[in-house]
C-alpha positions in Angstrom: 0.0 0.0 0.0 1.5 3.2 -1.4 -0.4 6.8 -0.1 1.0 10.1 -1.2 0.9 13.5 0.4 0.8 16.7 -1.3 2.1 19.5 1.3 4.7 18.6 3.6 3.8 21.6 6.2 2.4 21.1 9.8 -0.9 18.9 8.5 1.0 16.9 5.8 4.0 15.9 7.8 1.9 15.1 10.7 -0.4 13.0 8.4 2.6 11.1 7.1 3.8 10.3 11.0 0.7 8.8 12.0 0.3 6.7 9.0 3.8 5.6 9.7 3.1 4.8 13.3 -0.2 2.9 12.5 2.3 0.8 9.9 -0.5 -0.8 7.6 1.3 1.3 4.7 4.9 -0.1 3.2 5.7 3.5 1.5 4.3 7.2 2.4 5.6 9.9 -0.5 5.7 13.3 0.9 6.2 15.8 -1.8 6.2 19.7 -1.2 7.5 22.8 -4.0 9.7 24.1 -1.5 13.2 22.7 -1.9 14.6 20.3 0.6 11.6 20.3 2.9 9.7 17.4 2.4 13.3 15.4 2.1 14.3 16.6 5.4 10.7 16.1 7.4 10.7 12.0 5.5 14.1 11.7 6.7 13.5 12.8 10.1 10.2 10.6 10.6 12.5 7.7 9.3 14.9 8.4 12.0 11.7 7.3 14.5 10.8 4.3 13.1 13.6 2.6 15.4 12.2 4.5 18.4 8.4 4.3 17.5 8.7 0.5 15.5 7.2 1.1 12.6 8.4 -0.7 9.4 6.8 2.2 6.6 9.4 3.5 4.4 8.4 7.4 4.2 9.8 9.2 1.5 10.7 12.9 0.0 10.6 14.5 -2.6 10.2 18.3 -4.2 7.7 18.3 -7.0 9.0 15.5 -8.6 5.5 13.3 -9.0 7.3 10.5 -10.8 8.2 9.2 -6.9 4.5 9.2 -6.9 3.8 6.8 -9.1 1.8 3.6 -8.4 0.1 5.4 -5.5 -3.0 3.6 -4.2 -4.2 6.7 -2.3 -3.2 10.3 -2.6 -3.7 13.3 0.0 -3.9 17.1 -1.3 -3.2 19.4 1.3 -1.6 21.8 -0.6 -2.6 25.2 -0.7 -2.7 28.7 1.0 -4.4 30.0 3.9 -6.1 33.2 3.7 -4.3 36.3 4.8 -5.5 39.7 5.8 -7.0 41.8 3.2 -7.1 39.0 0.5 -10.7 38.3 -0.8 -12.0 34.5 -0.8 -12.4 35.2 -4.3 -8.3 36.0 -4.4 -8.3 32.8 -2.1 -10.0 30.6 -4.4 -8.7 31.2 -7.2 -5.2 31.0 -6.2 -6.3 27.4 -4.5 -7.9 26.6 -7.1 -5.1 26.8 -9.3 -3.1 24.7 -7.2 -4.9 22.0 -6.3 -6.1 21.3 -10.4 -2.4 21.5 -11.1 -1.9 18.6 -8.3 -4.9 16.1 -9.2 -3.5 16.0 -12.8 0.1 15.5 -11.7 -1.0 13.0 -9.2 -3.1 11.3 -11.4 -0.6 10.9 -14.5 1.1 8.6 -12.1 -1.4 7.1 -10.3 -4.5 7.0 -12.4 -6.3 4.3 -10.3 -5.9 6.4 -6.7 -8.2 7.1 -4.3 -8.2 10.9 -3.3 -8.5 12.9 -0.4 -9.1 16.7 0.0 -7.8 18.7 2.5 -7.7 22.0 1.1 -9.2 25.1 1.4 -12.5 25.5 1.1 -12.5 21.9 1.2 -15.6 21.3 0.0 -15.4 23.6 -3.1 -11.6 22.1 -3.3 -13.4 18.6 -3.8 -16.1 19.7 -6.4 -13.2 21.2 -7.9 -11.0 17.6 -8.0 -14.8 16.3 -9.3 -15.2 18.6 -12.4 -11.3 18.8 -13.8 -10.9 15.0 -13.3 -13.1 11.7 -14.9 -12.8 9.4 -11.7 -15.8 8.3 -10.3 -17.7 9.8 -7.6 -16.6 7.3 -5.1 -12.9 7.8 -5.8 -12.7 11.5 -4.2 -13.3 12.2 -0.8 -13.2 15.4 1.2 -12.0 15.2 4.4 -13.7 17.8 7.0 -16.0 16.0 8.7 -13.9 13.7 10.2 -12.1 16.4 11.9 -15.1 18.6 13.0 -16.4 15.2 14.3 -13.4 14.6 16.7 -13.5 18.2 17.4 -17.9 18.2 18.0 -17.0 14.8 20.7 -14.1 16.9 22.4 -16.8 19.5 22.9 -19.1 17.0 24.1 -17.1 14.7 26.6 -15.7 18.0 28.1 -19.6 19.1 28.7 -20.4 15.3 30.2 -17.2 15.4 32.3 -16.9 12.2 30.4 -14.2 9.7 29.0 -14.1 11.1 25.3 -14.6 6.9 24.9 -18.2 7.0 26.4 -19.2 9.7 24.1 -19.8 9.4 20.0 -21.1 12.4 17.9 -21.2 13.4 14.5 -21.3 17.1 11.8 -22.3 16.9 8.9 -22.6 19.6 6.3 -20.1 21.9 5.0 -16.8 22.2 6.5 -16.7 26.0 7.6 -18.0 28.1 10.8 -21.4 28.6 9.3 -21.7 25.8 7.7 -21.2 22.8 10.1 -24.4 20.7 11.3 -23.3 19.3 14.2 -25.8 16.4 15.1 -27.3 17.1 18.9 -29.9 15.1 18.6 -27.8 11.7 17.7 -25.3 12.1 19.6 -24.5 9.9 22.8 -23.2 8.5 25.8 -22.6 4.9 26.0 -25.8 4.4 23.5 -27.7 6.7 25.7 -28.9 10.2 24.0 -27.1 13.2 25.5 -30.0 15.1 26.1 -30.5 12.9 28.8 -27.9 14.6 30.6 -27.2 18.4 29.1 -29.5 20.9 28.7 -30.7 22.0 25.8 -28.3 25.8 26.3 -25.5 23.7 27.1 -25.8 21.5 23.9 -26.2 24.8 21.8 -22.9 25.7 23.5 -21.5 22.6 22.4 -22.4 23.2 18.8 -21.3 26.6 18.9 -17.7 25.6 20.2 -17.8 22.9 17.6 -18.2 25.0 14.6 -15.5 27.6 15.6 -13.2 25.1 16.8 -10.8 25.6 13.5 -11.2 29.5 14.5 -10.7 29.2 17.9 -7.4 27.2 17.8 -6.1 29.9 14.7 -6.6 32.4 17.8 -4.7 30.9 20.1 -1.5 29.3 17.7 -1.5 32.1 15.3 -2.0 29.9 12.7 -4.0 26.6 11.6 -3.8 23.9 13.8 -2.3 20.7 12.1 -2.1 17.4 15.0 -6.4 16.8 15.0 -6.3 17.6 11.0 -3.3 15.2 10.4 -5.0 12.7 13.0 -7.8 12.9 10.6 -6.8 12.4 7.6 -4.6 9.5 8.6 -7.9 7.7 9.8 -9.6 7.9 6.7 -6.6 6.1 5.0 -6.7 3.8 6.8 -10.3 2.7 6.8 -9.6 3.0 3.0 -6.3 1.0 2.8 -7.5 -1.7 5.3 -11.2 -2.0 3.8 -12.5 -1.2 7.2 -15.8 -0.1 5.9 -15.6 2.3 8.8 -18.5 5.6 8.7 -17.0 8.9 8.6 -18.6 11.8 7.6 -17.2 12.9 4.8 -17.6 15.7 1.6 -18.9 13.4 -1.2 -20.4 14.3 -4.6 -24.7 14.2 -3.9 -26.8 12.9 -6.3 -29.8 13.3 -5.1 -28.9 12.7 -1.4 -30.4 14.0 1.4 -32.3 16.3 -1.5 -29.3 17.7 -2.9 -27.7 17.4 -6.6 -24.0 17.8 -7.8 -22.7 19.4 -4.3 -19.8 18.3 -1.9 -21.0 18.8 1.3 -20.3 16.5 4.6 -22.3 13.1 4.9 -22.1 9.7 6.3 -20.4 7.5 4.4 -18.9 3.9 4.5 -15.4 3.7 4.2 -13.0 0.6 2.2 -11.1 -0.3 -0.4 -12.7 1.6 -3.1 -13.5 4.5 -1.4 -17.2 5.4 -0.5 -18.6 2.2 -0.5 -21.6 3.6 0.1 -23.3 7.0 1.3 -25.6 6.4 4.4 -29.0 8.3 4.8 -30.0 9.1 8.3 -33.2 10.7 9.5 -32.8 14.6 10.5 -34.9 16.4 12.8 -36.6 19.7 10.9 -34.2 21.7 12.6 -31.3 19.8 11.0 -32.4 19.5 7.6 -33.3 24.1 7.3 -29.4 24.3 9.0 -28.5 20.9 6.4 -30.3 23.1 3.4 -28.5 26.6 4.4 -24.9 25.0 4.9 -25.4 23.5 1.1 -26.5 27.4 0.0 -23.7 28.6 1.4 -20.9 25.7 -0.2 -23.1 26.5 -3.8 -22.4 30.1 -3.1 -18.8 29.2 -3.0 -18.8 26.9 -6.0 -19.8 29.4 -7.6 -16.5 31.4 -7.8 -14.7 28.6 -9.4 -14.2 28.6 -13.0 -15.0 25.5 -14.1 
């Protein structure tokens, strides 16, 4: 199992070490533009697999996407972050740009790869990887709500006073401050609804902290965070490269879904060897299906912008 990850910077190289450490792949490619950096950060995770005994051979390499080749799963986390004064149109574009430039280098050497989107706006990143490319719906994958999920039961177990074990929670829609539905009303402890035990303020709360939980961590690092997002991706590998048919919510290409038609927006889905296996439908209160029908305005709004 080869995967590939486009970025070495904090969420990449992060990525890369915990694939290492989980050691179901035999080679991670970390490839980055800037010169010498993903070499050095592949040669100093090699230097832990004695400590941390792992067997994955991780290597590096600047823009050179022929040490790509044969991949069975790429990662694009390439991209810039917004800075002040530059419009999400300027952002866009320039991501954009970037991440069509990377699918089509990726997939010139891999054409049968599975990929993942990290990049910003994710979900418009993904639609983006959908329109420029020919692979099958089930082949690309956005990755935001697996994050905002680990983020939304961090949230929760700290509200229960609870093992983060006991408690299991789920967001769904778009990956953004507006535009994350975190689920209230399925989430749990131990199989037993949280409501039985917070308040209805204090789950509100919850979902507030939850959706500016990207925002809130920006504040306090003074930039994005990168161990969750790396933790992340590296478990969607996984389910993918050891058919685990494991439920994440991911971005996925709608068809019809949950009422909505050529979108990428965050939903259930089953995990394994091909990708989405399958997209799981789950009941939504009326509440969750207006916030479920704004979030996908919002990521169309977005769309919009590219030129594609």
């Amino acid at each position: 199992m080869k995967v590939t990850i486009v970025g070495a910077g904090a969420v990449g190289a992060s990525c890369a070490e915990y694939i290492a450490i989980k050691d179901f792949a035999s080679e991670v490619v970390l490839l980055d533009i800037k010169e010498g950096v993903a070499e050095g950060k592949a040669m100093d995770l090699m230097q832990c697999a004695s400590l941390n005994g792992f067997d994955t051979r991780i290597v590096g390499s600047t823009n050179d996407y022929k040490k790509t080749a044969g991949s069975d799963i790429v990662v694009i986390t390439s991209g810039i972050p917004r800075k002040p004064g530059m419009t999400r149109e300027e952002l866009i574009g320039i991501n954009a740009g970037i991440v069509k430039t990377v699918s089509a280098s990726l997939l010139e050497h891999s054409p049968e790869a599975i990929v993942i989107v990290v990049s910003n706006p994710m979900d418009t990143m993904t639609y983006l990887v959908h329109k420029s490319t020919d692979l099958p719906r089930h082949r690309i994958i956005g990755m935001g709500g697996a994050l905002d999920s680990a983020r939304f039961k961090y949230r929760l177990a700290e509200a229960l006073d609870a093992p983060i074990s006991d408690v299991d929670g789920m967001v769904i829609g778009g990956h953004s401050d507006t535009g994350m539905v975190p689920l209230t009303s399925h989430a749990t402890r131990n199989s037993i609804k949280v409501s039985e035990f917070l308040s209805e303020e204090r789950l509100a709360q919850v979902a507030e902290d939850t959706k500016v939980g990207g925002a809130t961590l920006t504040k306090l690092l003074g930039t994005s965070a990168w161990y969750a997002p790396g933790a992340a991706v590296s478990a969607l590998v996984q389910a993918i490269a050891c058919d685990q048919k494991k439920m994440f919510p991911c971005s996925a290409l709608l068809q019809g879904e949950y009422g909505l038609d050529d979108l990428c927006i965050g939903v259930p889905v089953l995990l394994g060897r091909n990708g989405i296996e399958e997209i799981v439908k789950i009941e939504l209160s009326e509440a969750e299906k207006a916030k479920m029908a704004q979030s996908a305005e919002g990521v169309s709004k977005t769309n919009a912008l590219l030129d594609v």
